[in-house]
TILO-306209 format. One record per residue: residue in three letters; z, y, x of N, C-alpha, C, O in turn. Coordinates in pm, whole numbers, plus 50000, padded with zeros to 5 digits. Layout:
N
ALAZYXZYXZYXZYX;...
% end
This chain:
452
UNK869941512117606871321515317574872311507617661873531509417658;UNK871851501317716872781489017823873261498617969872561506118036;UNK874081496417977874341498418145875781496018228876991497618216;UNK874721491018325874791480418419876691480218517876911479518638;UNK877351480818441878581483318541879391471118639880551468318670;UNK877681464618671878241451418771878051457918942878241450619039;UNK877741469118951876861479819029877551493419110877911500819018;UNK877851499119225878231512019206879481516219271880011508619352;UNK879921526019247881341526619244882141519819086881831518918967;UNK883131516719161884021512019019884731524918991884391529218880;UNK885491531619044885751542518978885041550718896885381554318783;UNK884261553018943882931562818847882441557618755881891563318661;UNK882631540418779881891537118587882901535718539882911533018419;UNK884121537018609885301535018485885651550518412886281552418308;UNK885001561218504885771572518464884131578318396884181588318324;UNK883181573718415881881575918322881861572018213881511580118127;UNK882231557718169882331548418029883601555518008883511562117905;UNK884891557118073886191558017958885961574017879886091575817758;UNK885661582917966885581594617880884681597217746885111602717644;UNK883791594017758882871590317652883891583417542883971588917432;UNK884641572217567885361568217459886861576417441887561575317341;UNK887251586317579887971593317529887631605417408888291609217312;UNK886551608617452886331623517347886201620117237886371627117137;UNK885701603517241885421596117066886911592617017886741592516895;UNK887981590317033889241580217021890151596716991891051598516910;UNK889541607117087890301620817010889571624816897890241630516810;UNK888411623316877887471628616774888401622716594888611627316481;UNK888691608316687889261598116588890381603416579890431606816461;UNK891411606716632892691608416635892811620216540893371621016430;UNK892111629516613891901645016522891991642816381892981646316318;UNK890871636216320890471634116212891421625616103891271624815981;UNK892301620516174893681610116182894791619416167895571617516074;UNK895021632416273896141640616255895841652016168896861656716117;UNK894661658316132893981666816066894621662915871895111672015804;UNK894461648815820894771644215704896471646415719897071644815613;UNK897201649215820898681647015795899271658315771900051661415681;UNK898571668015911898241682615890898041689415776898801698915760;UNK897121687215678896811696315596897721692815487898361701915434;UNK897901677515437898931669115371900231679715367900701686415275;UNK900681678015540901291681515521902071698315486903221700315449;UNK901161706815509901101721715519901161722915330901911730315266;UNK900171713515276899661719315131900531708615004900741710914885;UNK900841697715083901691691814972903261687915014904111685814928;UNK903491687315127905071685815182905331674315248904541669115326;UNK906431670115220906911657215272906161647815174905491639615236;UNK906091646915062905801638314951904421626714979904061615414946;UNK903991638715063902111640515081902471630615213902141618815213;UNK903111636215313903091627715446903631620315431903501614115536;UNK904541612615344905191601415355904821590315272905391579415264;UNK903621595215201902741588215072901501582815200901411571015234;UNK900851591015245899811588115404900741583315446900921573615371;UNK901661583415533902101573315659901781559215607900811553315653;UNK902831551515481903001540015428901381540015380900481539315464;UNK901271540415316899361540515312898811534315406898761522015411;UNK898321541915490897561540215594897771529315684896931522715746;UNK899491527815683899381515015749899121502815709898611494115780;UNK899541501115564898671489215494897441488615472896951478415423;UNK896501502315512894951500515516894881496315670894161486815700;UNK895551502715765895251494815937895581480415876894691471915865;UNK896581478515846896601462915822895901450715745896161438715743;UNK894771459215673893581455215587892481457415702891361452615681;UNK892631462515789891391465215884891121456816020890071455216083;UNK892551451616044892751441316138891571430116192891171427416305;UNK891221424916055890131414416080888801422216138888141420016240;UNK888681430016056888091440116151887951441816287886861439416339;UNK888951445916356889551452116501889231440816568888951442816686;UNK889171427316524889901414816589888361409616593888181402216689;UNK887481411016531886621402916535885611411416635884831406516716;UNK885861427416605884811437416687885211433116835884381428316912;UNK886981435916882886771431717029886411419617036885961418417150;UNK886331410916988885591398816974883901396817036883381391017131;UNK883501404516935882531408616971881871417817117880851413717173;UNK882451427617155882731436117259882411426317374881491425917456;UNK884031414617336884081407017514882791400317521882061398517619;UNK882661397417413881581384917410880191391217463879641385217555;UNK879601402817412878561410617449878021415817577876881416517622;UNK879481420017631879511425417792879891414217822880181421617916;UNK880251402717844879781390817910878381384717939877991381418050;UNK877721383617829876571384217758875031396817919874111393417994;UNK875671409317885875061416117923875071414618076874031416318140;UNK876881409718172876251408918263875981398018332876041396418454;UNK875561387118213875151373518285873701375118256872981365918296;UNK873011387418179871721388718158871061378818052869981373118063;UNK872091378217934871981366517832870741375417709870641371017594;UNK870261382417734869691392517578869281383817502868911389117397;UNK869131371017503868531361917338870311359917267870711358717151;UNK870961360217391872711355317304873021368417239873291369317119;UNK872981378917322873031387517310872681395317096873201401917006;UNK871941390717117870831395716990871271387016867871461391216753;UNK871401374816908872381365316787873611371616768874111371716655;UNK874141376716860875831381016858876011392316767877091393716708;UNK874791402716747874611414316674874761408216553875761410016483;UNK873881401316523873131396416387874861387316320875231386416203;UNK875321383816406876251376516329877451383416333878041381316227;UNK877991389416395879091403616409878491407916263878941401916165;UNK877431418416241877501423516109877671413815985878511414315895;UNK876861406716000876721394515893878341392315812878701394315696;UNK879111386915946880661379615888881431392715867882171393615769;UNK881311403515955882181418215918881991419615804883051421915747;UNK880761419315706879971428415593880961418515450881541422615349;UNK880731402515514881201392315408883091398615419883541405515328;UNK883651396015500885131400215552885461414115445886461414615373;UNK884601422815451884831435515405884951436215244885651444415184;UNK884271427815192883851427315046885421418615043886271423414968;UNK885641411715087886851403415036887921414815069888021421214964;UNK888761420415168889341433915162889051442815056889851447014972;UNK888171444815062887711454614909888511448414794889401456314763;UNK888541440014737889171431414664890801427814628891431425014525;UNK891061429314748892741426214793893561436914768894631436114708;UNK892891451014832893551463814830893451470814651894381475514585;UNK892021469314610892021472014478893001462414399893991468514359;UNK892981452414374894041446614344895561447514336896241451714242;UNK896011441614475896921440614510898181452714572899291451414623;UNK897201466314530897661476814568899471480414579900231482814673;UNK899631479214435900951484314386902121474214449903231478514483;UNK901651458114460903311451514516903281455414631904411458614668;UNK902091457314749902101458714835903241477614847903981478414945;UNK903231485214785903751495014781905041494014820905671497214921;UNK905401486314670906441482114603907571473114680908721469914651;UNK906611470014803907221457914914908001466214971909231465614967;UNK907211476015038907921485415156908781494715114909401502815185;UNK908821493214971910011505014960909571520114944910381529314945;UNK908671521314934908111537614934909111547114786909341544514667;UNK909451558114878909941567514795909501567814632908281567714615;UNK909991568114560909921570514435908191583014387907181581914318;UNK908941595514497908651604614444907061602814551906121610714555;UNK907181592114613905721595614683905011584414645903931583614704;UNK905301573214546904371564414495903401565814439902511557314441;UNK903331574214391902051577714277900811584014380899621581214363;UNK901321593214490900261599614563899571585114681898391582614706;UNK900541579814719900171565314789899301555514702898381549314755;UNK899591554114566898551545714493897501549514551896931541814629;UNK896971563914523895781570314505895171570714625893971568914645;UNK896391574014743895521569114869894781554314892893641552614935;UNK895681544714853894941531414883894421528114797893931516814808;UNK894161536114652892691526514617891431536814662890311531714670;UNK891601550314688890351551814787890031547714906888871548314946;UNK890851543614967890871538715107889741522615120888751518615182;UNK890791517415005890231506414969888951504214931888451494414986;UNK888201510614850886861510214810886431514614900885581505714907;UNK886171521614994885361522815064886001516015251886141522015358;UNK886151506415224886561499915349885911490315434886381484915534;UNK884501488715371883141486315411882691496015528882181492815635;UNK882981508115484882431518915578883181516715721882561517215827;UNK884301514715715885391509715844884901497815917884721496216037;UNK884681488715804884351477515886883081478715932883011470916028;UNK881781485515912880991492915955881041494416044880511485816114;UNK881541503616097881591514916189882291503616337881721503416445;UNK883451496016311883791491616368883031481216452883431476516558;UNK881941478416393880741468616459879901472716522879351467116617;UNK879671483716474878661490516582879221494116701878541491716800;UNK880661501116723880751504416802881381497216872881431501716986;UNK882251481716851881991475916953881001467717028881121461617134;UNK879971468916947878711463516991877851473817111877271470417214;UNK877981483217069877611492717183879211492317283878811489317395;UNK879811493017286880881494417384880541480317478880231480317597;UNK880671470117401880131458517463878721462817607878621457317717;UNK878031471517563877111472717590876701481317764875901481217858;UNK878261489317698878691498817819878111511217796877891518617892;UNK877691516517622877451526117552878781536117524879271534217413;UNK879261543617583880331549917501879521561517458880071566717362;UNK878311568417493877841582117456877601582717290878081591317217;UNK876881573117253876551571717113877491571816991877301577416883;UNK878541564717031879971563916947880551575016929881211578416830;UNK880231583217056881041594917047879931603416967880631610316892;UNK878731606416944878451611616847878641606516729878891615516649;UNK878631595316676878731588716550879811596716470879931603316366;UNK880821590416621882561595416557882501609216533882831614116425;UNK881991617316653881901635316618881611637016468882521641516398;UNK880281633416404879121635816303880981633816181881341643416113;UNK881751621116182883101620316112883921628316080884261633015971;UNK884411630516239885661640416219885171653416177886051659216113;UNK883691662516193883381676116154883341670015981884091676615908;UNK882821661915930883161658715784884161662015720884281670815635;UNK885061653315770886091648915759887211661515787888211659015720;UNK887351672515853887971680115855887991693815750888841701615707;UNK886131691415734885391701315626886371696115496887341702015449;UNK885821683515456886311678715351887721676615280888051675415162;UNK888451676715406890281676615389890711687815331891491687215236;UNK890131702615393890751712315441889991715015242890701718315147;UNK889221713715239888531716615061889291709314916889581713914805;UNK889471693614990889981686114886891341686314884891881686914774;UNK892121686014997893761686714958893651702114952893991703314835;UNK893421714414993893441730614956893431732214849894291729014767;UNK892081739214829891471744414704891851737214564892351741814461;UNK891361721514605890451714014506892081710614439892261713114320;UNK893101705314514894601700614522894631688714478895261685614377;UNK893831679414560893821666414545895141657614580895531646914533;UNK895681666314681897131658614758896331647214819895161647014856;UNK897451635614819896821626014941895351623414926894511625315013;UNK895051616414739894081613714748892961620714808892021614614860;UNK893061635914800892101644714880891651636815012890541632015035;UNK892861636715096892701630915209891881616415240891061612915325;UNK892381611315151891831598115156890371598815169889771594115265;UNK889741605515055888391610415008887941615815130886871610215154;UNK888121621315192887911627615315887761623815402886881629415468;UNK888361613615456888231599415531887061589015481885951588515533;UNK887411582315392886231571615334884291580815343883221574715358;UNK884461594515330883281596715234882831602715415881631602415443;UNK883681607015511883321611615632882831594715714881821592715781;UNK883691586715687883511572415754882061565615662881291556915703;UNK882021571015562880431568315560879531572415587878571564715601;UNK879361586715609878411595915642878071588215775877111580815794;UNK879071591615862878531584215999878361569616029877951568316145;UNK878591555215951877891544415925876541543815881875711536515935;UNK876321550415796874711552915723873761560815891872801556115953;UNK874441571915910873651576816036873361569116173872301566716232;UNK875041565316210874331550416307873571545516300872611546916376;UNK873611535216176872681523416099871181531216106870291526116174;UNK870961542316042869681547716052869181547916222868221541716267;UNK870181557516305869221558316435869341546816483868621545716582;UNK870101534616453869781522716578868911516316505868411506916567;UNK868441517616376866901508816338866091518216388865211511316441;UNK865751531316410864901534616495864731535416663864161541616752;UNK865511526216643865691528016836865861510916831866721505716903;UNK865371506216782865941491116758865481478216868865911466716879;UNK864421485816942863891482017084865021479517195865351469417257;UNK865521493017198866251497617302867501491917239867961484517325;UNK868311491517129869441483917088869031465917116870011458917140;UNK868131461217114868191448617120868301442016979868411429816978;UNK868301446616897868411437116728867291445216615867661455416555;UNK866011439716598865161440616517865141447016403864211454916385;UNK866531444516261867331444516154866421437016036866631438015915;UNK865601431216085864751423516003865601411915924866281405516004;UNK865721408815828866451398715722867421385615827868601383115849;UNK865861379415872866471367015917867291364616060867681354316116;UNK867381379616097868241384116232869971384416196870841382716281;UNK870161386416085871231385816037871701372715980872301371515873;UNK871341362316066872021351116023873051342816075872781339516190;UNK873691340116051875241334916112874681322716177874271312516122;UNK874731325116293874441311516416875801306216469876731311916528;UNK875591292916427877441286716419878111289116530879231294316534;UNK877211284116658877661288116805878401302116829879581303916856;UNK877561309916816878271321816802879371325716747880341330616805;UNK879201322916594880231324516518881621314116548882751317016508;UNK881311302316621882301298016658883411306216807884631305816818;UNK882551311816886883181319816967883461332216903883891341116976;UNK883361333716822883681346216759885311344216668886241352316665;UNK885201329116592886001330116545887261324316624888381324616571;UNK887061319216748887521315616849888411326616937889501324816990;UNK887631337616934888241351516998888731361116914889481370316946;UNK888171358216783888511372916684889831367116559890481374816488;UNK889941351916559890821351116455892261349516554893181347916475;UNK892661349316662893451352016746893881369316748894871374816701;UNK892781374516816892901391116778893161397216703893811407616713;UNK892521390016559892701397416451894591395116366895191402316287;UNK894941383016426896231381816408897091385116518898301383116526;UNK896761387316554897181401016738897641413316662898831416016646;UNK896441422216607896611432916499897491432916391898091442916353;UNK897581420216335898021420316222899481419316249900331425916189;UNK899661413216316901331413916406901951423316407903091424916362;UNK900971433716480901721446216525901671455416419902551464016407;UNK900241453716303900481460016186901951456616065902791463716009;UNK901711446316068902851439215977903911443616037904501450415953;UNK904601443716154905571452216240905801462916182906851465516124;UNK904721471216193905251484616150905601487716017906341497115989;UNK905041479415927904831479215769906851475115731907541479815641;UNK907191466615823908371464115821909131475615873910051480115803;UNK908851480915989909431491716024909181505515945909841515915955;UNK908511504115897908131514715773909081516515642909401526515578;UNK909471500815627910501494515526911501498815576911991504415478;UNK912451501215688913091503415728913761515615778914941517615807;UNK912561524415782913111537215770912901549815667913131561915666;UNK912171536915555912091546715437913491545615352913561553615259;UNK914551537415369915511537815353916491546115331917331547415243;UNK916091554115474917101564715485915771575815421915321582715511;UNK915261577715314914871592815230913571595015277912901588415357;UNK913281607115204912011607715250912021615515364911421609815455;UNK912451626015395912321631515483912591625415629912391632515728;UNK913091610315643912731598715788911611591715712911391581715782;UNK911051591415643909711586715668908731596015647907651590315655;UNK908611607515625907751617415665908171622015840907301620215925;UNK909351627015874909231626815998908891613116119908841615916239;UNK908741602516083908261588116118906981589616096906161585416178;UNK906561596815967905031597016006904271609516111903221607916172;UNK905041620616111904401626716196904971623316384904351628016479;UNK906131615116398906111609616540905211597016541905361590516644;UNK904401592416461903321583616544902261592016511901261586916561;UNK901991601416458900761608416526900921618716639899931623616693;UNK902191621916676902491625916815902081616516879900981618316931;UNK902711604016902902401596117029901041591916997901021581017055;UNK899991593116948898901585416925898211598517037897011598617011;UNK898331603217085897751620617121897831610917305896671609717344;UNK898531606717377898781604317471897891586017470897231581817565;UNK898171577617324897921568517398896411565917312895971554417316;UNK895661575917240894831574517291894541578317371893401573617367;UNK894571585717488893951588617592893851577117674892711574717711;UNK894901567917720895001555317737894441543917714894091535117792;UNK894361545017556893331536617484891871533917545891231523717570;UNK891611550817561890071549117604889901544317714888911537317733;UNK891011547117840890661541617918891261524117924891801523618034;UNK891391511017863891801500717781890211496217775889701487717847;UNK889531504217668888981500317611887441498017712886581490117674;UNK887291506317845886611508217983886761497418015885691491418010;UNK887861489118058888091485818146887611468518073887121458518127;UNK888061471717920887831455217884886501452017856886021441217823;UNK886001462017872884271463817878883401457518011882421450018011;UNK884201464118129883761464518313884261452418327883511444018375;UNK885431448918296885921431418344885271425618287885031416218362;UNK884541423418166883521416018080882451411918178882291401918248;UNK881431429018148881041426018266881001423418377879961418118418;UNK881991425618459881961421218575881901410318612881231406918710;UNK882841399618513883251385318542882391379418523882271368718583;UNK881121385118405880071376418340879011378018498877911372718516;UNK879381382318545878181387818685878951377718795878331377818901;UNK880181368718797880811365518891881741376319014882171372119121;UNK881881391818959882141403119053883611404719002884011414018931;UNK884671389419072886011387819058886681400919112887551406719047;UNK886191405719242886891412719296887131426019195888201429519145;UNK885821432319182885581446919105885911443318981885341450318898;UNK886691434418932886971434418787888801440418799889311448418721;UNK889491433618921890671436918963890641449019033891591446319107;UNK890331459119066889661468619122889581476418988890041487719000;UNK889061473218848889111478118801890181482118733890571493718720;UNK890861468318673892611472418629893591482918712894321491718666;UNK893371479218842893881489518987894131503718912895191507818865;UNK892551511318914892231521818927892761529718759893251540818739;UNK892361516718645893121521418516894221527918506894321539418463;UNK895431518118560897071516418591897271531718663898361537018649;UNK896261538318738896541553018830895971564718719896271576618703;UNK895161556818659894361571418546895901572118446896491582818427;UNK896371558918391896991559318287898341566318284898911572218192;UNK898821563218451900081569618466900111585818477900851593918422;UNK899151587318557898801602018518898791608318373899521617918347;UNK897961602718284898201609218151899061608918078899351617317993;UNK899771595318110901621596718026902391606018105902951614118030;UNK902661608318242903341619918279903051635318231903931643218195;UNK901891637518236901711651318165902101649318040902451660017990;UNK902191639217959902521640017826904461638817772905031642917671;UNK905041630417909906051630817892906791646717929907521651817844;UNK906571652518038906701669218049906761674817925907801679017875;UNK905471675117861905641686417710906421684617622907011693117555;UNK906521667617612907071660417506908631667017459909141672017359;UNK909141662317649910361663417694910701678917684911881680317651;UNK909951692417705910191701917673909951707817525910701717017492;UNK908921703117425908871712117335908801702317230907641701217189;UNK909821692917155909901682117088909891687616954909551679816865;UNK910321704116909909961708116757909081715116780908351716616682;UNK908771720816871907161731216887906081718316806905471719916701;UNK906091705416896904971698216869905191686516719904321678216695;UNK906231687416646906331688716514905981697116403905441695216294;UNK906541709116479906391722016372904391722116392904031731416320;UNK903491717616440901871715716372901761710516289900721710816224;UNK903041702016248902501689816146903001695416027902271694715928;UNK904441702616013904961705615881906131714415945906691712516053;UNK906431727815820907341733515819908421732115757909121742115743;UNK908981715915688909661712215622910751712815744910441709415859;UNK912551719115696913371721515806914061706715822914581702215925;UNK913931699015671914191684715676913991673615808914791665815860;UNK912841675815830911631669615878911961677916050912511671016136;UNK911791684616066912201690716216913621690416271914131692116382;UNK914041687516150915511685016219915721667716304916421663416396;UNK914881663216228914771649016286913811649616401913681638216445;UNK913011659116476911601659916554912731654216702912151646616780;UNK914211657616739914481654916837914781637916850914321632816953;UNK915261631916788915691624016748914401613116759914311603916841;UNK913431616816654911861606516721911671609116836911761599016906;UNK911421619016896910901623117052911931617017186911671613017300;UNK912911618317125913951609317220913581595117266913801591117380;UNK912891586417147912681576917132911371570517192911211560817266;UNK910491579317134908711581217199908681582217352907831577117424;UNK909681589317389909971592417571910411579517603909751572517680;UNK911531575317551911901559517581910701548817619910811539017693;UNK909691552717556908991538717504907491538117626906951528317677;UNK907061558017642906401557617749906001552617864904861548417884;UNK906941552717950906401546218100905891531618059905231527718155;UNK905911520117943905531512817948903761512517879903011502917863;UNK903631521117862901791521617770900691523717891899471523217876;UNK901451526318025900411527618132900221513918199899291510618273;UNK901281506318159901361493418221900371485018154899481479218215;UNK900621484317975899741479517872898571476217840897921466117818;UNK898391493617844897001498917843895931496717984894751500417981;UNK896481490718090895661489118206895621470718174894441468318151;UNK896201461318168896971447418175896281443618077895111440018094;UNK896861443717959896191437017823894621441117810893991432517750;UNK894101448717838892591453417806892181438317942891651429317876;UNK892261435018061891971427018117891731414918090890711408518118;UNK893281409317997893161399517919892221392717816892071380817788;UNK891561405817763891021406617663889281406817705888291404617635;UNK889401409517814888291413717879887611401317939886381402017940;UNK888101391117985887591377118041888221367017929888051355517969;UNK888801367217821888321363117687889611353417642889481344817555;UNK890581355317696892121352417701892601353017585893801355617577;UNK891691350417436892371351817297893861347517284894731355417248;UNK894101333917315895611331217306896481337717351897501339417284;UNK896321344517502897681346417552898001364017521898931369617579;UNK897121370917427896921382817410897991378117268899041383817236;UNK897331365717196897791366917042899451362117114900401369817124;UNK899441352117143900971358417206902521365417294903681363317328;UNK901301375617292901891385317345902701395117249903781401017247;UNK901151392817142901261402316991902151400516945902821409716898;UNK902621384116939903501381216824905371382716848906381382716778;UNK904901384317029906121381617097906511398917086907691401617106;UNK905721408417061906201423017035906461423116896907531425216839;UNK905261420416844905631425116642906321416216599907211421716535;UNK906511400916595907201397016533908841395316619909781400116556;UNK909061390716717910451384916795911021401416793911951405716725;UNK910161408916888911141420116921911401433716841912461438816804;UNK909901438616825909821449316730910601447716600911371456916574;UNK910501434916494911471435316445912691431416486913611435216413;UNK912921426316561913951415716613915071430016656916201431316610;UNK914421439416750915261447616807915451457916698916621461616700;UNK914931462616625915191471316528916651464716437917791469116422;UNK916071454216397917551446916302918771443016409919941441516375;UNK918381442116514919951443616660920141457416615920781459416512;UNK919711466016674920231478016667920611487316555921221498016554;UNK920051480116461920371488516288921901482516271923051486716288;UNK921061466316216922161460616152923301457816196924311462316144;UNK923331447916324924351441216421924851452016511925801448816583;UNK924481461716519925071475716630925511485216586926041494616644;UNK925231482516405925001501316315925101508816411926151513216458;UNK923701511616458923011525416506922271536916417921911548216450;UNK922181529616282921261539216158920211535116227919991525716304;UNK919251548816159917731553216192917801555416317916711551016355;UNK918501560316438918181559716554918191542216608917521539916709;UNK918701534016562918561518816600917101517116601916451514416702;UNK916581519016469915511515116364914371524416488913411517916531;UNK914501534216520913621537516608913251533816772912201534716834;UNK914991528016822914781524916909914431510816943914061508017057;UNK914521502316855913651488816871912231489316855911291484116916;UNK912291495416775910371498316760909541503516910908421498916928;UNK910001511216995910191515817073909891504517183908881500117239;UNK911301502017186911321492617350910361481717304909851476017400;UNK910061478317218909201461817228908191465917285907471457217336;UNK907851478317296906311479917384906611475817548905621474617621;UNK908011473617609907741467517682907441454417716907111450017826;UNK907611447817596907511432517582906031432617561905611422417616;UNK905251437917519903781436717572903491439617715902591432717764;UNK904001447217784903701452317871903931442117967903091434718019;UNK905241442417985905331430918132904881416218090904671408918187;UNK904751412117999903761398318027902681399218089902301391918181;UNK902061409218037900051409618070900181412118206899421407918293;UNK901421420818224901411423018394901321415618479900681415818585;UNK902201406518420902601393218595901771383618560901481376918659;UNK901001377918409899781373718431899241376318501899401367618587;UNK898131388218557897131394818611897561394018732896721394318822;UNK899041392618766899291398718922899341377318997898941372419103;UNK899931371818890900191356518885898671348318962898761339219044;UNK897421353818913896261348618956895161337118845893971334718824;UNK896211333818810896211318518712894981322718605894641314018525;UNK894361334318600893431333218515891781335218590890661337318544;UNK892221333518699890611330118762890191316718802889421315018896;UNK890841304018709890851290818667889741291718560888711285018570;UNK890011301418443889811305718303888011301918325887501304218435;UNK887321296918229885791299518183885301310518115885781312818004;UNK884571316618154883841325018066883541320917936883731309217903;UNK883001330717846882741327517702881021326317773880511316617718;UNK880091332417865878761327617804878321316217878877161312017882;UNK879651309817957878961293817966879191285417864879041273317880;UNK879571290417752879591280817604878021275217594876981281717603;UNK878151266117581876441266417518876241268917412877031265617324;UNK874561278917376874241283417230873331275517169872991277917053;
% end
């Protein structure tokens, strides 16, 4: 399952590994816009604006998650191309181990703590009750997430994108079956959705888990009891790289959770149309994403191989894929801003606002090609700090920072509130940039000259 991207052309393993995680990251997305979609067609605004606020306090329960998998990821494809397979094999065993413990405590928090968390952000009156119901299904089954999330950065680590992308496929065909039955027919409303998600995100954890114990040669991890034991070394680079990351995530989650607060203010119908402009822009940057997620894979490896040059070579060639796919996306955007609303809902509420987000989403573009090539680098030769503040310098200083300039101190309304959210993506952007271009991180140590 390993391969070798210290080797080759660099273009071709970047455009061999990223697609593989592109068709998986749309598989994901689908399955992501599919719940807002049907939400929104079969229950209204009520439905999409109960999912938006939802979901982002489950991303924000999932963080530790995210944070510990690329964690895992850098650490692995370092691992792989210094030709480490005994570190290698500990790194498995203890990735699941602390994810599995992590998950049970989330489980806990969300069942719990469901309702203030609601109650924080302000959610519509009339969409509280359908939002409960999303996050305590979400919640119970949030094992399956954190699941899923280990495997596949463990194979990504690996320079596996083919496998993920079936995993994820085996999801979203679930998961679309199941939406289109439980919010339809059955008239579950959100919770449908939710159900649809959790019970699809298990199907394909259980199936992973099954074929990589039969292939468990070729994966490198046995699954025998005492393989799963937390080896401190490890777990110290882990918590070294992932509790940085994971408050990286949580930054930019908590960001939005605020910005969520902020434009549920103005009714429901700006936070149902707020929820269907970030699953517009999620359409462009995952495409981006995947290629991010290539690249922090190939610099892993590469650097772990000493192949300084082809690791910069690789960011290069990202920065040309990425700009390409935000221009085709800014064209449509820029021409058909209620065409590509009116998929999500025929509420006239809700489309009347489609110009107004899209104005904003165009604003924010030209900087996700910069991002998405830059920060995956960072992340990639094992730069936990200067990633976490980068995070904090978008979600906390600017993202909110510029939203409350432009609301409060400018009264701009909801167009303020959108356009700070907006520009802080360039405040991720040009740091990671003039890092990378600066030099100053080929001083930096690798993670597998730690000793184990």
């Amino acid at each position: 399952m390993v391969t070798d991207l210290t080797k080759g052309s660099v273009f071709s393993n970047l455009v061999r590994l990223a697609l593989p995680f592109m068709l998986s990251n749309l598989l994901q997305m689908l399955y992501s816009m599919i719940d807002m979609i049907v939400v929104g067609q079969y229950v209204g605004s009520t439905g999409l604006s109960a999912v938006t606020v939802s979901s982002q306090i489950i991303m924000l329960m999932t963080t530790i998650a995210m944070g510990f998998a690329s964690a895992g990821q850098v650490l692995i494809s370092q691992q792989v191309g210094a030709g480490d397979q005994q570190g290698r094999q500990k790194t498995i065993g203890t990735l699941f181990s602390t994810l599995l413990l992590m998950a049970a405590v989330m489980t806990v928090v969300g069942l719990v703590f469901y309702e203030p968390m609601l109650r924080l952000l302000q959610v519509p009156e009339e969409s509280l009750p359908q939002a409960a119901d999303y996050m305590l299904v979400c919640s119970g089954g949030i094992v399956f997430t954190y699941g899923y999330n280990s495997i596949s950065a463990i194979l990504r680590g690996m320079g596996d994108g083919k496998r993920p992308l079936v995993f994820i496929g085996i999801a979203s065909l679930v998961n679309v079956v199941l939406d289109i039955l439980f919010v339809g027919p059955m008239g579950l409303q959100a919770a449908g959705a939710a159900w649809a998600t959790i019970i699809a995100q298990g199907v394909s954890f259980l199936i992973s888990i099954a074929y990589l114990y039969r292939e468990r040669e070729a994966f490198g991890f046995d699954f025998k009891p005492q393989s799963f034991r937390i080896h401190k070394s490890i777990l110290f680079i882990l918590l070294r790289l992932g509790l940085p990351a994971a408050l990286s995530h949580s930054a930019i989650s908590i960001s939005m959770l605020f910005i969520n607060g902020f434009v549920n203010v103005y009714g429901l119908a700006a936070s149902a149309a707020f929820g269907v402009g970030r699953r517009v822009e999620m359409i462009p940057h995952t495409l981006t994403n995947s290629v991010s997620m290539a690249v922090s894979t190939m610099v892993g490896q590469n650097m772990g191989a000493g192949e300084v040059k082809r690791s910069k070579r690789t960011v290069y060639y990202a920065l040309c894929v990425n700009l390409a796919v935000m221009l085709i996306a800014f064209i449509c955007f820029a021409l058909w801003p209620r065409g590509v609303f009116s998929i999500f809902t025929q509420d006239e509420s809700v489309l009347e606002l489609s110009s107004l987000l899209m104005t904003t989403i165009l604003i924010g573009m030209p900087a996700f090609p910069i991002m998405q090539a830059f920060n995956p680098f960072i992340q990639g030769i094992g730069n936990a700090r200067l990633s976490l503040i980068i995070s904090l310098m978008d979600g906390v200083a600017a993202r909110i920072g510029l939203c409350l300039l432009f609301e409060r101190a400018l009264g701009m309304g909801l167009f303020g509130v959108l356009l700070g959210y907006t520009l802080a993506t360039y405040v991720t952007a040009i740091p990671a940039m003039i890092y990378f271009l600066s030099g100053v991180w080929k001083k930096r140590k690798l993670l597998v000259q730690v000793k184990n």
